[in-house]
N, C-alpha and C positions, 0 to 999 in steps of 0.2 A: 574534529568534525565541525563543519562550519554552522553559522546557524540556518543559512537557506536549507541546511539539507533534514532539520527536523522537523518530523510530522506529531503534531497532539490531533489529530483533528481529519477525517476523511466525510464524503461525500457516499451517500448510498444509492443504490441505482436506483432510475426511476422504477417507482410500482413496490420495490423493495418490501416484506410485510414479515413481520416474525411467524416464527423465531426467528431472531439473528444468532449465527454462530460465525465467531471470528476466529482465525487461527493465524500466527506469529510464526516465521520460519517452522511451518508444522506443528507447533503446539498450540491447542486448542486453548483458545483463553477463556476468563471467567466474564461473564456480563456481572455489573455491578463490584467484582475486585481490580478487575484488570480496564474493563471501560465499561461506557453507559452510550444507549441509544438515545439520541434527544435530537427529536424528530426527527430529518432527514439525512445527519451526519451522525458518525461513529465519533468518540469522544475517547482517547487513551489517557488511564493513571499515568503511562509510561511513556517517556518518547520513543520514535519509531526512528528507523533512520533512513530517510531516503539515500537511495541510490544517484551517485552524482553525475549528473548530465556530461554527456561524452561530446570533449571540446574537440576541434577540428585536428589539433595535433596529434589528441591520443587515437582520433580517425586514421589518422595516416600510421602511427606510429602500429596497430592495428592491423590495417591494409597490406605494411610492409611484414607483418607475423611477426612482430615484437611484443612482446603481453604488458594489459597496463592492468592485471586486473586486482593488483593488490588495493589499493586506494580507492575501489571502484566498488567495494561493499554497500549492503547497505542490508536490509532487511524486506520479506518477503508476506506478503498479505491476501490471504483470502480471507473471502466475504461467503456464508452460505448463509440465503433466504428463501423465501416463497415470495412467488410471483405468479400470476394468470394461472394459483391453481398447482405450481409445479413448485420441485424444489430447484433450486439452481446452486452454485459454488463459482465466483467470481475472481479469479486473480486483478489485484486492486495493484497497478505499478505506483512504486513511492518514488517518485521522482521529485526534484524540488518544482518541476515546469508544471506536475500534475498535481501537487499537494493541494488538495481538495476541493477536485475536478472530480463530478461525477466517473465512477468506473463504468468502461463500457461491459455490457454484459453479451 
């Protein structure tokens, strides 16, 4: 895994207000063992792995129905907070282009 594609470190949406609850490829992680909120970004004990940006060949390679999706892993992230009152649950893409770009909500 290369280094662009690791994430320690995400963007919380605007308004974002606890609780925060975070989840890892569906497992619910711990605030305080697994990461910590410090102020407007999510903070990981662990690295995450982004998802590696899809270059023009493996578009085509793709397009034609060839699979490129072994290499193409990476790790899956929601976000659940209160916001205006509500709760919400945000899929946060890890991408290396989006690593810690506000998630849109």
């Amino acid at each position: 895994m290369s280094a662009d594609t690791h994430v320690r470190s995400v963007a919380l949406p605007p308004g974002a207000e606890p609780p925060i609850r975070v989840y890892v490829n569906g497992e619910e992680w711990t605030e305080g063992d697994d990461f910590r909120v410090v102020g407007d970004r999510i903070d990981f004990d662990r690295t995450l792995r982004a998802r590696p940006a899809l270059g023009l060949g493996r578009k085509l390679m793709l397009a034609m129905g060839i699979g490129v999706y072994g290499d193409l892993k990476g790790d899956t992230l929601d976000v659940q907070y209160r916001a205006g009152g509500q709760t919400r649950i945000t899929a946060v893409p890890l991408t290396a282009a989006a690593a810690g770009s506000p998630p849109q909500a």
